[in-house]
C-alpha positions as CSV (number, residue, x, y, z in Angstrom):
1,X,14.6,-4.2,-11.7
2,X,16.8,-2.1,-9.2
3,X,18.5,-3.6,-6.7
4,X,19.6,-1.9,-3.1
5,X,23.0,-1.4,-4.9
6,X,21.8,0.6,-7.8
7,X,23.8,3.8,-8.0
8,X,22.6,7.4,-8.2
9,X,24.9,8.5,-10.7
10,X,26.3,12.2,-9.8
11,X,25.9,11.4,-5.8
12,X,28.0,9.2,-3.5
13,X,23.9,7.2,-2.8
14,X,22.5,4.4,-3.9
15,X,18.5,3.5,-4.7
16,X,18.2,2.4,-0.8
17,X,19.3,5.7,0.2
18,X,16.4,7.6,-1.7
19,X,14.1,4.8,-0.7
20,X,14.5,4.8,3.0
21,X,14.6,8.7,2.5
22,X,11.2,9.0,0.8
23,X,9.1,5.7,1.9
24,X,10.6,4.5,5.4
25,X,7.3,6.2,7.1
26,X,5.0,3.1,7.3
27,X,2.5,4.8,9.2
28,X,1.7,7.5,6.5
29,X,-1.2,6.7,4.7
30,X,0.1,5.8,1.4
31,X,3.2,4.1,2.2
32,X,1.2,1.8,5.0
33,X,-1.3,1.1,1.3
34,X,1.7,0.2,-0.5
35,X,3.2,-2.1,2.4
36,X,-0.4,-3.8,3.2
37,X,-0.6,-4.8,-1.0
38,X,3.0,-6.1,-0.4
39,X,2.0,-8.4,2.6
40,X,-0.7,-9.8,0.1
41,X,1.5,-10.0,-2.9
42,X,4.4,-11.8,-0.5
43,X,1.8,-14.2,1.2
44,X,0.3,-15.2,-2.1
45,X,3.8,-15.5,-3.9
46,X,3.5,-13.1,-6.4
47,X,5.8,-10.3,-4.9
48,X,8.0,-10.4,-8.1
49,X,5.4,-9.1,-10.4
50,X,6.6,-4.9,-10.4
51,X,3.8,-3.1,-9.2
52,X,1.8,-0.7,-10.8
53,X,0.7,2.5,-9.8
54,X,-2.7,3.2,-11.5
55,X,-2.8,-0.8,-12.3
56,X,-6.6,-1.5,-12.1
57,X,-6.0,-3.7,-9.5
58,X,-3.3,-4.0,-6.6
59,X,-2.8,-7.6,-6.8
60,X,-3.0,-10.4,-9.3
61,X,-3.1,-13.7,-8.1
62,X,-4.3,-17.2,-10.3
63,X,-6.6,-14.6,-12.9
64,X,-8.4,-12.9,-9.9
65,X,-8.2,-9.3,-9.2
66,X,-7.1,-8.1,-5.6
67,X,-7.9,-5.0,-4.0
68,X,-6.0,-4.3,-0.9
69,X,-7.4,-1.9,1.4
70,X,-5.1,-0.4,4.6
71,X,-6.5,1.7,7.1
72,X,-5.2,2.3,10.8
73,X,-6.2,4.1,14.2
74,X,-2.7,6.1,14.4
75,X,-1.8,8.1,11.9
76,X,2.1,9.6,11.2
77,X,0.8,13.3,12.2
78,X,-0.3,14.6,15.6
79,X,-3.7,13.9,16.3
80,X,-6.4,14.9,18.8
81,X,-8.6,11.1,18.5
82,X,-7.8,8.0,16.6
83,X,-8.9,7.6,13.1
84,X,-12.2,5.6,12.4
85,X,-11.3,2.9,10.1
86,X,-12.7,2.8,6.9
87,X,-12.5,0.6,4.2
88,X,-14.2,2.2,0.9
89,X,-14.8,-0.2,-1.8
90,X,-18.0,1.6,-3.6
91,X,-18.1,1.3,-7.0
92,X,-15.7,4.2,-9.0
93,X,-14.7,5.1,-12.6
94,X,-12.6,2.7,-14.2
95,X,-9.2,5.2,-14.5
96,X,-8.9,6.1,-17.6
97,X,-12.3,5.6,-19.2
98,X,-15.1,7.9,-19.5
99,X,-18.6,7.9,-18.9
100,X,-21.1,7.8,-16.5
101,X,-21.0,4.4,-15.4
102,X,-18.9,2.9,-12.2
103,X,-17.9,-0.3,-11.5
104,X,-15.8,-2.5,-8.3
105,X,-13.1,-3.7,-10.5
106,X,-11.7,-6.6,-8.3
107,X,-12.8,-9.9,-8.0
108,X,-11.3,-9.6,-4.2
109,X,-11.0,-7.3,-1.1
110,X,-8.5,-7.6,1.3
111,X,-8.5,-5.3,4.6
112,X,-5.5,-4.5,6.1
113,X,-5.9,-2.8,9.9
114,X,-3.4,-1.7,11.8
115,X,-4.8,-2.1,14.8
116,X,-2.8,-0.6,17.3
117,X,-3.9,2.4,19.0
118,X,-0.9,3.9,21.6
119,X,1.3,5.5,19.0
120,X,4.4,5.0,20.8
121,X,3.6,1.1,20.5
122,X,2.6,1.2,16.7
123,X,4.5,-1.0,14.9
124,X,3.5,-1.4,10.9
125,X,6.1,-4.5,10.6
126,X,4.6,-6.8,13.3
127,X,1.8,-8.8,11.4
128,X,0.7,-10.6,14.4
């Protein structure tokens, strides 16, 4: 697994460099995703499993399957309202499989809101 001090060979950066370059936006939608199913995985102690992109699930935790949902009223891009949370957990296509029939394929749902709604006041690493 990469540490912050994993070199770029050819540039004078390390991996922390590209990561705070590409991902440091918590309130963009997928990043905030990524950052609510790290909360979970942290709280329930399972962090250290690597996640997986296209995993079936975001989090596994004692043989259950966790979905973790993120949604927010502020959003990282001018807006002219707040968002309408929304927490979508109808039944899909398994990813990779074909056919006609759709399934929920967690055992759990968590639902992350980031609840603030003054965007100069949104802050995606206070938990309280």
């Amino acid at each position: 697994m990469l540490d912050e001090n994993t070199p770029i060979n050819g540039l004078s950066k390390t991996i922390v460099d590209f990561w705070k370059w590409a991902y440091s936006d918590l309130l963009m939608n997928n990043h905030r995703g990524v950052f609510a199913e790290f909360i979970v995985a942290s709280s329930l102690g399972v962090e250290e499993t690597q996640r997986i992109e296209w995993d079936v699930a975001d989090v596994s935790f004692k043989g259950h399957s966790i979905e973790v949902k993120s949604s927010a009223f502020v959003q990282s891009w001018d807006q002219n309202k707040l968002t309408t949370p929304d927490f979508d957990i109808s039944k899909k296509h398994v990813f990779g499989e074909y056919g006609h029939s759709k399934k929920r394929n967690s055992d759990i749902y968590v639902f992350c809101l980031l609840k603030e709604k003054v965007y100069h006041k949104v802050d995606p690493l206070n938990l309280e």
